[in-house]
C-alpha positions in Angstrom: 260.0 -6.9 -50.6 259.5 -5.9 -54.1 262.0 -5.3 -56.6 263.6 -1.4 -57.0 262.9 0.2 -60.5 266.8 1.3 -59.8 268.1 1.7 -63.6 265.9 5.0 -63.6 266.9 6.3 -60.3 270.2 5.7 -61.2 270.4 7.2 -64.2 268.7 10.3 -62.7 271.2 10.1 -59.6 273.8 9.5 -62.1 273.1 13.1 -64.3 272.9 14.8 -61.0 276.1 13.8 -59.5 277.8 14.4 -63.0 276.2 17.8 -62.4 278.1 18.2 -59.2 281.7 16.1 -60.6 282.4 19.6 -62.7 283.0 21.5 -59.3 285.5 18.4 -58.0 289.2 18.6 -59.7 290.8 15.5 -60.6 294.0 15.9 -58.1 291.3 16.4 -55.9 291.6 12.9 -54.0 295.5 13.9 -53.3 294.2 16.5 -51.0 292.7 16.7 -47.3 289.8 15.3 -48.1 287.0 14.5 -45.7 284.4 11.6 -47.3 281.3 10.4 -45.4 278.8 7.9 -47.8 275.9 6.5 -46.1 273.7 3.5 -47.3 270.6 2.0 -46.7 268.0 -0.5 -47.0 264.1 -0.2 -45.5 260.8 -2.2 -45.3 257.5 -0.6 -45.1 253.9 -2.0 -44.6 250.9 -0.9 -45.6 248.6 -0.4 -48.7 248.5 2.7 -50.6 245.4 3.9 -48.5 247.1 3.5 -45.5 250.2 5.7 -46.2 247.6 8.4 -47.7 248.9 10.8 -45.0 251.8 9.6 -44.2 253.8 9.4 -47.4 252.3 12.6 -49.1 256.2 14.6 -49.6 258.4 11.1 -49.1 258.3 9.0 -51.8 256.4 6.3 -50.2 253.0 7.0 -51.2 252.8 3.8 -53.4 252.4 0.2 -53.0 255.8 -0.9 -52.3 257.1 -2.6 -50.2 261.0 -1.7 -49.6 262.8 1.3 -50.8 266.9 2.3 -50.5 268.8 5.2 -49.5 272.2 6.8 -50.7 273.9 9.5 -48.9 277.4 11.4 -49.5 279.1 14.3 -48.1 282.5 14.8 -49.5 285.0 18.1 -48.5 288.2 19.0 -49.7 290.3 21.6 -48.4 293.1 22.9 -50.5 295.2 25.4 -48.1 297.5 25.7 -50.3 295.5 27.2 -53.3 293.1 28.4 -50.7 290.6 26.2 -52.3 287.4 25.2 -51.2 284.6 22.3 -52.2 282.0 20.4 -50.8 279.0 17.7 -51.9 276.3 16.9 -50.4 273.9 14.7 -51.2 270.5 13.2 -49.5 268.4 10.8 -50.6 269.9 10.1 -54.1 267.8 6.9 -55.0 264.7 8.3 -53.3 261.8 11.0 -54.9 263.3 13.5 -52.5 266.4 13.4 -53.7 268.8 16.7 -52.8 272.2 17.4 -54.1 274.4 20.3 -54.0 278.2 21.5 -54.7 279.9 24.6 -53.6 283.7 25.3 -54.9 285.3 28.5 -53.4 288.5 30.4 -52.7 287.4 32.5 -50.4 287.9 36.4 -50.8 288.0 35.5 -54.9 285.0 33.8 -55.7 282.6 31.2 -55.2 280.5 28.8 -57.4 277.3 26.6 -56.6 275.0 24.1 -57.6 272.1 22.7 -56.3 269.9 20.3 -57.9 265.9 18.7 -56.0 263.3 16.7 -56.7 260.0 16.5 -54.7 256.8 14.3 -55.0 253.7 15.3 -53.9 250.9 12.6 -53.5 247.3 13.5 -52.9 246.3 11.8 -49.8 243.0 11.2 -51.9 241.6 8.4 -54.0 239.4 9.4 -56.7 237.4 6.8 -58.0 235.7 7.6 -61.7 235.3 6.8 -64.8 237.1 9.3 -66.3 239.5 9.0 -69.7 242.6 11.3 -69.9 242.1 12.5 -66.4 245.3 14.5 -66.0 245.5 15.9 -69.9 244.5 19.0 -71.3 241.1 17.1 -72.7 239.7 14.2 -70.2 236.4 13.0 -71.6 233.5 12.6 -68.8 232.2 9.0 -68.7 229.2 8.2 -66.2 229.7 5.4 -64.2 227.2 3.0 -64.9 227.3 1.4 -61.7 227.2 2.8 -58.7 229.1 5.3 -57.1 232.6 3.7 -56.0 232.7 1.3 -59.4 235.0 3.4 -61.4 238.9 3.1 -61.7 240.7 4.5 -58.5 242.9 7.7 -59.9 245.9 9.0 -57.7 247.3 12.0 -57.9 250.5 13.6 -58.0 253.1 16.5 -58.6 256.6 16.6 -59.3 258.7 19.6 -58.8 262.6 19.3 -59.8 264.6 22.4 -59.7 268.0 23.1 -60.9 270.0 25.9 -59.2 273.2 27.7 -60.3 275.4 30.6 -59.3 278.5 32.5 -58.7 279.6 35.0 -56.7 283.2 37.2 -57.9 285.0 39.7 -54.9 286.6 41.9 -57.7 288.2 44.0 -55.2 287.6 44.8 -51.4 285.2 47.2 -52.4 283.2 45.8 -55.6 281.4 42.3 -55.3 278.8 40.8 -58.0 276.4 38.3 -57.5 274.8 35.9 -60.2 272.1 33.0 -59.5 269.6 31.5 -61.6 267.4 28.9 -60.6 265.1 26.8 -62.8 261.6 24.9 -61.4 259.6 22.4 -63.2 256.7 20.9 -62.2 254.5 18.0 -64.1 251.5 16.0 -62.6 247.5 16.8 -62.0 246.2 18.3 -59.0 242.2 18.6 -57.5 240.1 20.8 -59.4 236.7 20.7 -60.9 233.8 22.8 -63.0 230.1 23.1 -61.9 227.7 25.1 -63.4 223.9 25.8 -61.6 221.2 26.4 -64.3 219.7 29.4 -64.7 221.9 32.2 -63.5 222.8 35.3 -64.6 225.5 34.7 -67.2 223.3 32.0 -68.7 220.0 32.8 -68.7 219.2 30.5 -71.5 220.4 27.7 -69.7 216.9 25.9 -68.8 215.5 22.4 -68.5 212.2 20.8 -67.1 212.3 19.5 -63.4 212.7 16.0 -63.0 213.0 15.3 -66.1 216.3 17.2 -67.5 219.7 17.8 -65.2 219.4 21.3 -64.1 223.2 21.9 -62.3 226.1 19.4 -62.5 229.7 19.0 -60.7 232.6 17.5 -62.2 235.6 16.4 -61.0 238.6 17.3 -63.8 241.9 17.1 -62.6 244.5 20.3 -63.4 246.8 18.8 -65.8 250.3 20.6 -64.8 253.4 21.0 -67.1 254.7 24.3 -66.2 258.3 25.8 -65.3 259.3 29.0 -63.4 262.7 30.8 -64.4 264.1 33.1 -61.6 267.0 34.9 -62.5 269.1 37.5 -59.6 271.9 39.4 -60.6 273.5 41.7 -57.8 276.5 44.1 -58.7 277.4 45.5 -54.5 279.9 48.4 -53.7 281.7 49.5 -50.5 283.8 52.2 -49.1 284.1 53.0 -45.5 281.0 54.4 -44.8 278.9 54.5 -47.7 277.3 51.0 -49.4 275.4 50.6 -52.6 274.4 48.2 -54.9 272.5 47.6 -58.1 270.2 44.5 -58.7 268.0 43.0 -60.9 265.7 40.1 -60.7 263.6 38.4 -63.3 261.0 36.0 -63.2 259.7 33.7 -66.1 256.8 31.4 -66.1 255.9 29.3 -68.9 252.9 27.0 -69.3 252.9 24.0 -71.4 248.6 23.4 -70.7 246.9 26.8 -71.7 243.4 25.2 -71.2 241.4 22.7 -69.8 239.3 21.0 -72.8 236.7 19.0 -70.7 234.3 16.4 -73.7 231.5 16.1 -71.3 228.1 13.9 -72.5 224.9 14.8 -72.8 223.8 12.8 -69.5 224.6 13.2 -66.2 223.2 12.5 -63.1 220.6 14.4 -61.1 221.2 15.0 -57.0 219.4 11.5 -56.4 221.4 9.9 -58.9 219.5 9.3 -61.7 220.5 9.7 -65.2 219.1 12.5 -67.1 219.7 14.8 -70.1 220.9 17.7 -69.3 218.8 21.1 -69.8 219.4 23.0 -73.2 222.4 25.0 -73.1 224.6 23.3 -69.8 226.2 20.4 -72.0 227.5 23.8 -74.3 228.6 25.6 -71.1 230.6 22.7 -69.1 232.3 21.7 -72.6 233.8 25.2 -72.5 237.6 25.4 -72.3 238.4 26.6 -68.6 241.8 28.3 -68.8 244.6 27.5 -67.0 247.6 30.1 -65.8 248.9 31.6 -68.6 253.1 32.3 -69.1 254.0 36.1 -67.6 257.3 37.7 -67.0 258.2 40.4 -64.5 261.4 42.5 -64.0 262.6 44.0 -61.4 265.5 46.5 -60.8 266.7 47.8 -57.6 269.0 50.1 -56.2 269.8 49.9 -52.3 272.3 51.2 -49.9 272.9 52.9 -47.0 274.9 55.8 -45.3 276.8 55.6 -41.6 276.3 59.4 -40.6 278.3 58.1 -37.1 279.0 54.7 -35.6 275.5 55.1 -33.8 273.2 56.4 -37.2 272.7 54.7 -40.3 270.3 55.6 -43.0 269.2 53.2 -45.6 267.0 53.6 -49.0 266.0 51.0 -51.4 264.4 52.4 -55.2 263.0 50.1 -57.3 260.9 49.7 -61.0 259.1 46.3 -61.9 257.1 46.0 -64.9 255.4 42.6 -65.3 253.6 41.5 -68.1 250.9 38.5 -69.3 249.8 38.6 -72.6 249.1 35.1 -73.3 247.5 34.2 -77.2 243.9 33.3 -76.6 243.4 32.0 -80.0 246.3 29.3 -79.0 244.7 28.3 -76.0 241.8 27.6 -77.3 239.7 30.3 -75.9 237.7 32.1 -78.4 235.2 34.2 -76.9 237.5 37.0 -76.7 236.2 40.2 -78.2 236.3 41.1 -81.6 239.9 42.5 -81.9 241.5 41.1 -78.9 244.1 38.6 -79.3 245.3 38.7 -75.3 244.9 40.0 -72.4 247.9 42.0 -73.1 248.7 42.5 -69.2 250.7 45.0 -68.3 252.0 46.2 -64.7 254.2 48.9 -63.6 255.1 49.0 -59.5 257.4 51.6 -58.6 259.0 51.4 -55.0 260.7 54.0 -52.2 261.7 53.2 -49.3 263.8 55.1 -47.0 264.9 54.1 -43.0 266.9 55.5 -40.5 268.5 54.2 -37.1 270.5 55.7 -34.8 271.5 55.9 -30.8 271.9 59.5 -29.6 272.3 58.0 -26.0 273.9 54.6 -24.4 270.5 53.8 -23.4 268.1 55.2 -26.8 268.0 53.6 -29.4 265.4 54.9 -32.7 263.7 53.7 -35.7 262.5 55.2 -38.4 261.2 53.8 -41.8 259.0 55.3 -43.7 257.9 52.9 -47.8 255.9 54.0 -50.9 254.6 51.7 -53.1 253.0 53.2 -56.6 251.1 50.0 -58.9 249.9 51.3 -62.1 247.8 49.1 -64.4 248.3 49.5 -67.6 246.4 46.5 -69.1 243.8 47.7 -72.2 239.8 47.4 -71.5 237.8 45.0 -73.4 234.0 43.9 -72.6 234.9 40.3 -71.9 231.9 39.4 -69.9 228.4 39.8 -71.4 224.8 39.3 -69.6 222.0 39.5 -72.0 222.3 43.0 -73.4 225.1 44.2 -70.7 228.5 44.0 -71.7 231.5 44.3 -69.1 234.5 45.2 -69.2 237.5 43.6 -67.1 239.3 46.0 -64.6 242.4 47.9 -64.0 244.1 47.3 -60.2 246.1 50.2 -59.4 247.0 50.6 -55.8 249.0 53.3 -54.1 250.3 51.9 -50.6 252.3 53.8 -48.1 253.4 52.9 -44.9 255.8 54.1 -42.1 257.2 52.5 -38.2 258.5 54.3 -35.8 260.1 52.8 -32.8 261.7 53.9 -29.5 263.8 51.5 -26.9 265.4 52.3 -24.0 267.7 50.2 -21.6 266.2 50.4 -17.9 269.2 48.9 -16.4 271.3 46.1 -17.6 268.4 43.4 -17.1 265.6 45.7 -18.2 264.8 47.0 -22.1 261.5 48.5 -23.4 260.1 49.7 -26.3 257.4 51.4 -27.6 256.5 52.0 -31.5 253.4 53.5 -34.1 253.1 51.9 -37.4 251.0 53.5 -39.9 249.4 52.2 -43.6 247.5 54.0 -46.0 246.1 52.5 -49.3 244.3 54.1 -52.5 243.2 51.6 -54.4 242.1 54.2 -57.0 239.4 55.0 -59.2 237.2 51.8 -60.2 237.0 51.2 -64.1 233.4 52.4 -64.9 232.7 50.2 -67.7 233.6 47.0 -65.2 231.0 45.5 -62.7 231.6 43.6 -59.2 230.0 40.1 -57.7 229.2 38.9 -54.7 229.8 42.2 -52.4 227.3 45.2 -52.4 229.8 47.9 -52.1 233.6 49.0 -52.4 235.9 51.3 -50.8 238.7 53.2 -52.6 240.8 54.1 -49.5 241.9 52.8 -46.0 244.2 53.5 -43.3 245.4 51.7 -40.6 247.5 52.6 -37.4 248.6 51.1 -34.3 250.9 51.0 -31.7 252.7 48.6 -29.8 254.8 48.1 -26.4 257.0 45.5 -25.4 259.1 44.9 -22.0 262.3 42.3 -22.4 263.8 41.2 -19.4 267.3 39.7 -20.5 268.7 36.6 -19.3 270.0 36.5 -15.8 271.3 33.6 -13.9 268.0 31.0 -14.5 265.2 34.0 -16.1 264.4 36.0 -19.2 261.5 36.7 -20.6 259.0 39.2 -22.6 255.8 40.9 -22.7 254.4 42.4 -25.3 251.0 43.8 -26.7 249.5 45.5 -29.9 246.7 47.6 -31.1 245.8 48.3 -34.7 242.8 49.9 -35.7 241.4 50.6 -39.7 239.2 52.8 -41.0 238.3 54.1 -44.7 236.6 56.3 -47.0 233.1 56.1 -47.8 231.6 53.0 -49.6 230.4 53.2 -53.4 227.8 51.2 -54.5 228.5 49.9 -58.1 226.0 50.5 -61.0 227.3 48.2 -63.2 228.6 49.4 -66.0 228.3 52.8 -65.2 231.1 53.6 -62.5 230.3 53.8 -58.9 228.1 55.8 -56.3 229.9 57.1 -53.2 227.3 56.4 -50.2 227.6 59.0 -47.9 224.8 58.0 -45.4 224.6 53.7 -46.0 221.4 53.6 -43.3 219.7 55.9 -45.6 216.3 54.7 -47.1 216.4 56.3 -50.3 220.4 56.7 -51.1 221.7 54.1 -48.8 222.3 50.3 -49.0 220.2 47.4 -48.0 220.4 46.1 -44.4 221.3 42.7 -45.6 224.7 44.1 -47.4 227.6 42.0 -47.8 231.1 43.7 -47.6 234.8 42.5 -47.8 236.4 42.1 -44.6 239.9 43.1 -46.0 237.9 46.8 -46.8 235.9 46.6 -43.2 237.1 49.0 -40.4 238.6 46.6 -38.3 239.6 46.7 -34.3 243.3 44.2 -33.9 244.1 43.9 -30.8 247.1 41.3 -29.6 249.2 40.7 -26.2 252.0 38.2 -26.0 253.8 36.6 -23.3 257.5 34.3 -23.0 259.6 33.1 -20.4 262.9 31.4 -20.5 263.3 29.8 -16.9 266.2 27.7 -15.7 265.4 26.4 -12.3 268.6 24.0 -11.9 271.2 23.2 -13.7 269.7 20.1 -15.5 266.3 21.5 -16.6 265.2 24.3 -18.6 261.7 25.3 -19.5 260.3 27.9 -21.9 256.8 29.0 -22.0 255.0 31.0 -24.0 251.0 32.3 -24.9 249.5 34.7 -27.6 246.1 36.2 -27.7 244.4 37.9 -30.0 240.9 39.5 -31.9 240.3 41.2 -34.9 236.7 42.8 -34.8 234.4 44.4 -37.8 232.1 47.0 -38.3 230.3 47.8 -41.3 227.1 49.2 -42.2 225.3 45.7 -42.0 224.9 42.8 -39.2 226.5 40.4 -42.2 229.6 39.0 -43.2 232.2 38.0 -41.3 231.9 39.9 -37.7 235.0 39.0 -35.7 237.9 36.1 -35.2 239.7 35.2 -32.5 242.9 33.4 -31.2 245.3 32.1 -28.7 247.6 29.9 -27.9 249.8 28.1 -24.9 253.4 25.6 -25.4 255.5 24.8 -22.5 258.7 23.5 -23.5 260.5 21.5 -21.3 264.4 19.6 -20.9 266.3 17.5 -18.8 269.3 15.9 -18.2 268.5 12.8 -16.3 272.7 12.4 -16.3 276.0 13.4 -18.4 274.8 10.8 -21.4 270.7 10.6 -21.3 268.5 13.6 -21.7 265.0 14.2 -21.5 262.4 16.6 -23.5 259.0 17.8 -24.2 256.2 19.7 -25.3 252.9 20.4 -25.0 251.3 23.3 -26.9 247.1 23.7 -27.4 245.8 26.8 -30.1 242.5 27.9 -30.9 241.1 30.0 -34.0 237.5 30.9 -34.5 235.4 33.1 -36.2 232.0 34.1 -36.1 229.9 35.4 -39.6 226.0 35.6 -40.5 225.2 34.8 -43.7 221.7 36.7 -44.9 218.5 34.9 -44.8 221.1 31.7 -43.8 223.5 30.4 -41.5 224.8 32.2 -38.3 227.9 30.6 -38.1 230.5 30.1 -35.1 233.2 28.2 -36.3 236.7 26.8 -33.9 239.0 25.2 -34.2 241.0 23.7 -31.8 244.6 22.1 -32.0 246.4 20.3 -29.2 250.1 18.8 -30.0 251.9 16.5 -27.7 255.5 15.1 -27.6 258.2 13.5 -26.0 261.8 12.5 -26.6 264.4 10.4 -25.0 267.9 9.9 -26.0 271.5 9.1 -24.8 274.3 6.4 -24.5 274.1 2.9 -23.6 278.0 2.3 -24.3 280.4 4.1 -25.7 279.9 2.6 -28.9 275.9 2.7 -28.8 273.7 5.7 -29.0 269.7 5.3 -28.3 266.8 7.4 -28.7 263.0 8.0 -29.9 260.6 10.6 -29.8 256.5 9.9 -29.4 254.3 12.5 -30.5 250.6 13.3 -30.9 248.4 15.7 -32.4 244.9 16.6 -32.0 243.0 19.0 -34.6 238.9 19.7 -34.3 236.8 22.0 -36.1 233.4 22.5 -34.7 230.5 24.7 -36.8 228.1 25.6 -34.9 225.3 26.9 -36.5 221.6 29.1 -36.0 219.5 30.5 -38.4 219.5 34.3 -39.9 215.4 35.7 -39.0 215.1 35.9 -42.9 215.5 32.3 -43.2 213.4 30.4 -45.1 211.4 27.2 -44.2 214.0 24.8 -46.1 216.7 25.9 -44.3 214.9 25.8 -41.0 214.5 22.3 -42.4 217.4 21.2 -43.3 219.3 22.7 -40.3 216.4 20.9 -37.6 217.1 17.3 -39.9 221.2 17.3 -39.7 222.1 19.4 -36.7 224.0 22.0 -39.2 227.4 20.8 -40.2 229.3 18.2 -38.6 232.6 18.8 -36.7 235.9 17.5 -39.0 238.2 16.0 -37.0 242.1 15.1 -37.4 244.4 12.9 -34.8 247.6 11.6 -35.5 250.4 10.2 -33.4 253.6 8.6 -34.1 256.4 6.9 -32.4 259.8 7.1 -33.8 263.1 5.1 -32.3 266.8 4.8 -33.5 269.9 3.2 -32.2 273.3 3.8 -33.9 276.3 1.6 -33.2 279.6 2.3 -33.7 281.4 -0.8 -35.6 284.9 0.4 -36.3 286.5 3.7 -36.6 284.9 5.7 -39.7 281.9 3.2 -40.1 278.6 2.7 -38.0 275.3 1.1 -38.0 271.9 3.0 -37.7 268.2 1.3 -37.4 265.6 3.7 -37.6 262.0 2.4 -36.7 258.6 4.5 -37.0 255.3 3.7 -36.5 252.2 6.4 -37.3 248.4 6.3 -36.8 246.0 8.9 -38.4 242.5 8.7 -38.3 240.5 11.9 -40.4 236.8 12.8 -41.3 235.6 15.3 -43.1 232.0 15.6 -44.2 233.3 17.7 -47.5 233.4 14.5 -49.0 231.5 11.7 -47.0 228.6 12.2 -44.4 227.5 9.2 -42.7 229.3 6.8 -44.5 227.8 7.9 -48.0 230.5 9.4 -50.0 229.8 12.9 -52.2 228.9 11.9 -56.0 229.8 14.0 -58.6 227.5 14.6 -61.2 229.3 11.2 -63.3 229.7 9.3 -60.1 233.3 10.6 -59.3 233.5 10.3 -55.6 236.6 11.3 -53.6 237.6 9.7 -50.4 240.2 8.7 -47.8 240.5 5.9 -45.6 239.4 7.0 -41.8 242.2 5.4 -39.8 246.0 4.9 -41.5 248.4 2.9 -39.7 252.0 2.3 -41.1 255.6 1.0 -39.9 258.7 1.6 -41.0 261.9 -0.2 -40.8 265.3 1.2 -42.0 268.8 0.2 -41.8 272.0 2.5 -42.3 275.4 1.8 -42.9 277.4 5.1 -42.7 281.0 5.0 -43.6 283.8 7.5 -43.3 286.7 7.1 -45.7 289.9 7.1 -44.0 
C-alpha cells in the first residue's frame, strides 16, 4: 500500500472543521450530546486505466494503492436554552470531502455552514506532446514519433464550495432569510480548435495539395480557474391570510483565464500523417487567442405572495426584474480584433417577469388550476460589426424574447378510489425583430413567433388494500409564423409561399428543430401492486414521439421513446429481504442530411439489479447488491439521392458508422458487526467491470490523430476491486 500524502488532507480537513468549531460552544460537551466518529482504512487494485470509469467523482482515479476515511456526526441538544447544533461530516481525508454545521434555537434563528470538495477525472488519457497543456498558452509540439509516443496527460477539475447562512424569526409574522454560497473550480477540461482551409471567413487561407497542410485539429485543453458567487437574501411576511415576501438574488462569476493563447508551429501533419507546412495564412489563424467565458453578473429581485380568498381558494403572484450584464475588457484578454472603438461587449440584459395562479375547490369533489406567466427579455447590448467576410461586415445580435404561457387544470374525485383530471397548457413566444445589420449560419431560414398548446388527461386510482396506479397521456402540438429568409446584412425576408420557385426557399433547406412545427405526443402508465404481504411490485412504461414538419425533407424529422422497469421486493422472513429491478429504454431519431447521410440513430439501454440483505445474528448484519447495465447506439445509415460518388464510396467501404457500445456491471457486499455497545465493524467489498468503444476516437484499433499526433483513448475493458474497513464508534 502506498504511503498517504495526509499532512495536506489534514490541514485541509483541519481549516474545514475549524470552520464548523465556531458553531459548537465550549460548555457544549456538558450537554446531551450524541457523538458518532467513523474510521477507516481501504485497498484498491488497479492502474490508472483501469479505474478510468470507475473513479471519475471518487477520488480514486490515480495510481494508489490505499486510501482512508474519516467520518463524524456530532448533536447537541440544549433544552434548556432551546438550543440546537449538529456536524456532519463525510469523507474528511478523501477528494469528496463534505462537512456541514447547523446551530439553532428554533422559532429565533438559525445559522449554517457547509463546506465540499469534488474531483472530477477525465476517464481519458491524452497522449501528446504538448507544453503547458492546461495554461492559458500551451505551445503545440509534433510528436516526432508516432502517434501514442508522447507524454500521457490526465485531466481533472476541482470544485470546492463554501456555503453560509442565517435565518432570523423576528416575530411570528416577519422572517428574513440570508445565504451566500461561494464555488471555485481549477483544473483543464477537453476542448480543442480546428480550422478547414479555405472557407468563408478566410478566404485567403490557401496552400498547394500535397504539398502544404490544408485543415488541422488540435487538441488544447480548457485551462479553468474560475469562481461563481451566489448571494439570496429573503425578507417573508405573514398575517392570517395574506403572505408576502421580498427577495433578491445575485450571481457573480469571475474568470481568472480570459483566453486561450495557443503558440502553434509552422508544421503539422496532413490526414495521412505526414509533416507539412501549413498553407499561407492557417498557422496566423490557429495562433489566434480563442476566448474563454468571460466574468458577468446578474440581479434579481422578486416579490411573491399569495392571498386565501376562503380555506378552498388561494391566489398567488410572483413580480420580478433581473438585469444581467457582461462586459468583459477585450484588450485584457488578449483579444484585439474588436472594432475600432469597442472596448467590450458591454452586455446588457433586462428580463422582466409576471406571474399570476389561482386554485381553489368550489366542490368536495372539484378541484381547479389556473396559472397564467409573462416573461419580457430585452437586449440591450450595443451593435458593433465584429465579424467581417471579404468586404461584408456583421454585426453581432440582440436576443429579445417575449414568452407567455398559461395551464389550466380540472380534477374531480369519482369516488373515494377514483380521481381524474384533465388540463390545456398553452405557450407563445416572440422572439422579436432580427437585428438587420447581423447575419445567420448553418440554417436557411428563421421564425420570429411560435405557439404551442396541448392538453392532457390522467386517471389515478389510489391505493386500496394491494393496488394503485395511473394512466396518463399528453398531446402538444407547435406551430409558427411564417419563415424569413436572411439577406445578410440587410434584415430578413418573410416567405409567405416557401415551395415557390421564384420567392421561395430551396428544396434542400435546413431549419431548426426548436422553430419546426412539431406534433408531441406522450402516454404513461404505473402500478403499485401488493399481492401478499411479503412482496410488493411496481411497474411502470412511457412512450412517446415528437414529429416535424417543415418546408423541406431535411433536418431532423422525428424522435422517439419509451421505456419499461418492474420493481420488485420481498421479504424472504422477519430479518432477510429480497429486491430488484429490471428497467430497458430506447431513444432514437431519424434526420437526412442534404446530398449526405440519411440517418436512423437508437439507442438502447437495459439496466439490471439485485440486492440481498439481512441478519445472520443479532450482532451481524449482511448484504450486497449486483448490478448490470447495458447501453448501445446503433447508426444506421443510407444515402440522400444528391449524394455524391465519395460518399457513395465511403459509405459502401465502412458500412457507415459503427455502433458505440457501453456495459458495465458491478458487485458490491458488506457485513457490519456489532463489537460492543457504541462501536462496530463494517467491511465493504466491490468489484466493477466496464468494457466501452467508441469509434469518435479509435476505429479498428487505430486511434484518431490530431493534427500534432495528440490521440485520445480509453482502455476497452476496466476491472477494479475494492476493499474497505470501518470502525464506527459511538461515544458514550
Amino acid at each position: 500500500m502506498t504511503r498517504f500524502d495526509s499532512s495536506k488532507r489534514f490541514n485541509r480537513t483541519a481549516l474545514a472543521l475549524a470552520l464548523c468549531a465556531a458553531f459548537i460552544p465550549a460548555q457544549a460537551q456538558e450537554k446531551s450530546v450524541d457523538t458518532t466518529v467513523s474510521v477507516g482504512l481501504g485497498a484498491i487494485d488497479g492502474s490508472s486505466a483501469d479505474r478510468a470509469l470507475f473513479g471519475q467523482y471518487n477520488g480514486l482515479h490515480n495510481g494508489k494503492a490505499g486510501y482512508a476515511t474519516l467520518g463524524i456526526d456530532y448533536s447537541l441538544r440544549d433544552q434548556d436554552n432551546s438550543n440546537w447544533i449538529q456536524l456532519l461530516g463525510t469523507d474528511l481525508l478523501g477528494n469528496t470531502r463534505e462537512l456541514s454545521a447547523v446551530w439553532k434555537n428554533p422559532g429565533t434563528w438559525k445559522l449554517s455552514a457547509d463546506y465540499g470538495e469534488l474531483v472530477h477525472s477525465d476517464p481519458n488519457t491524452i497522449n501528446s506532446g504538448l507544453v503547458g497543456a492546461g495554461s492559458s498558452k500551451p505551445q503545440v509540439v509534433v510528436l516526432a514519433g508516432a502517434p501514442g509516443t508522447g507524454a500521457n496527460l490526465d485531466l481533472s477539475t476541482k470544485r470546492t464550495s463554501l456555503g453560509l447562512a442565517v435565518t432570523r424569526y423576528i416575530n411570528s409574522s416577519l422572517q428574513f432569510d440570508l445565504s451566500m454560497k461561494r464555488e471555485d473550480k481549477v483544473g483543464a477540461r477537453l476542448s480543442g480548435i480546428g480550422m478547414n482551409c479555405p472557407s468563408l471567413i478566410a478566404p485567403a487561407c490557401l496552400g498547394t495539395l500535397g504539398a502544404n497542410a490544408n485543415w488541422a485539429t488540435l487538441l488544447l485543453p480548457e485551462p479553468i480557474k474560475s469562481n461563481q458567487t451566489q448571494v439570496e437574501a429573503r425578507l417573508a411576511y405573514a398575517i392570517q391570510e395574506f403572505r408576502v415576501s421580498l427577495g433578491y438574488y445575485g450571481s457573480f462569476y469571475r474568470n481568472a483565464y480570459s483566453a486561450l493563447n495557443p503558440a502553434v508551429p509552422g508544421s503539422l501533419n496532413d490526414p495521412a500523417g505526414n509533416l507539412l507546412p501549413l498553407n499561407t495564412g492557417l498557422q496566423a489563424i490557429l495562433n489566434q487567442p480563442v476566448a474563454l467565458p468571460p466574468d458577468n453578473q446578474a440581479h434579481q429581485f422578486d416579490l411573491t405572495g399569495s392571498y386565501d380568498f376562503t380555506r378552498g381558494t388561494r391566489a398567488t403572484f410572483k413580480l420580478g426584474y433581473t438585469t444581467a450584464t457582461q462586459n468583459a475588457n477585450f484588450a485584457s484578454a488578449g483579444l484585439n480584433a474588436a472594432p475600432a472603438g469597442v472596448s467590450s461587449l458591454g452586455g446588457l440584459v433586462y428580463t422582466t417577469l409576471a406571474k399570476i395562479g389561482l386554485t381553489s375547490r368550489p366542490l368536495d369533489k372539484l378541484s381547479l388550476l389556473a396559472d397564467l406567466r409573462y416573461e419580457d427579455r430585452t437586449d440591450h447590448t450595443p451593435l458593433a460589426a465584429y465579424n467581417v467576410e471579404n468586404t461584408f461586415a456583421y454585426t453581432n445580435q440582440t436576443f429579445p424574447n417575449r414568452k407567455a404561457k398559461g395551464k389550466l387544470l380540472a380534477a374531480w374525485q369519482f369516488t373515494s378510489d377514483y380521481r381524474g383530471s384533465v388540463g390545456a397548457d398553452y405557450e407563445a413566444i416572440d422572439r422579436g425583430v432580427f437585428t438587420p445589420s447581423g447575419a445567420v449560419s448553418g440554417v436557411s431560414a428563421l421564425r420570429q413567433k411560435t405557439a404551442e398548446s396541448g392538453f392532457n388527461a390522467e386517471l389515478r386510482r389510489r391505493m386500496s388494500d394491494d393496488f394503485s396506479g395511473a394512466v396518463s397521456a399528453s398531446s402538444n402540438r407547435r406551430t409558427g409564423s411564417n419563415w424569413l429568409r436572411d439577406n445578410s446584412g440587410t434584415g430578413v425576408t418573410e416567405v409567405t409561399n416557401p415551395a415557390d420557385p421564384v420567392t421561395g426557399l430551396l428544396p434542400t433547406s435546413i431549419f431548426m428543430p426548436t422553430l419546426a412545427d412539431r406534433q408531441r405526443d406522450k402516454a404513461k402508465i404505473f402500478a403499485d401492486w401488493v399481492p401478499t404481504e411479503v412482496l410488493t411490485l411496481q411497474f411502470s412504461a412511457e412512450a412517446g414521439s415528437d414529429r416535424y414538419t417543415t418546408p423541406s425533407a431535411y433536418g431532423l424529422r422525428s424522435t422517439r421513446m419509451n421505456q419499461v422497469s418492474v420493481d420488485a421486493s420481498y421479504a424472504i422472513s422477519d430479518n432477510w429481504a429480497l429486491n430488484s429491478f429490471v428497467s430497458r429504454g430506447t431513444q432514437g431519431l431519424n434526420q437526412i442530411r442534404p446530398a449526405g447521410a440519411v440517418l436512423a440513430f437508437d439507442d438502447t439501454s437495459i439496466n439490471l439489479g439485485l440486492g440481498l440483505s439481512g441478519k445472520v445474528s443479532g450482532k451481524l448484519v449482511v448484504g450486497g447488491n449486483l448490478s448490470y447495465a447495458d447501453d448501445k447506439s446503433v447508426y444506421a445509415q443510407t444515402l440522400d439521392t444528391l449524394a455524391g460518388s465519395d460518399s457513395t464510396a465511403l459509405l459502401a467501404a465502412t458500412g457507415g458508422l459503427p455502433s458505440i457500445i457501453f456495459r458495465q456491471a458491478s458487485l458490491k457486499l458488506f457485513g457490519k458487526y456489532d463489537l460492543e455497545k457504541g462501536s462496530a465493524v463494517r467491511v465493504d467489498l466491490v468489484y466493477q467491470h466496464a468494457s466501452v468503444n467508441d469509434w469518435a476516437w479509435r476505429y479498428n484499433g487505430v486511434p484518431y490523430a490530431y493534427s500534432d499526433g495528440t490521440t485520445v483513448s480509453q482502455k476497452p475493458s476496466q476491472s477494479v476491486g475494492v476493499i474497505g474497513v470501518t470502525y464506527i464508534y459511538k461515544l458514550p
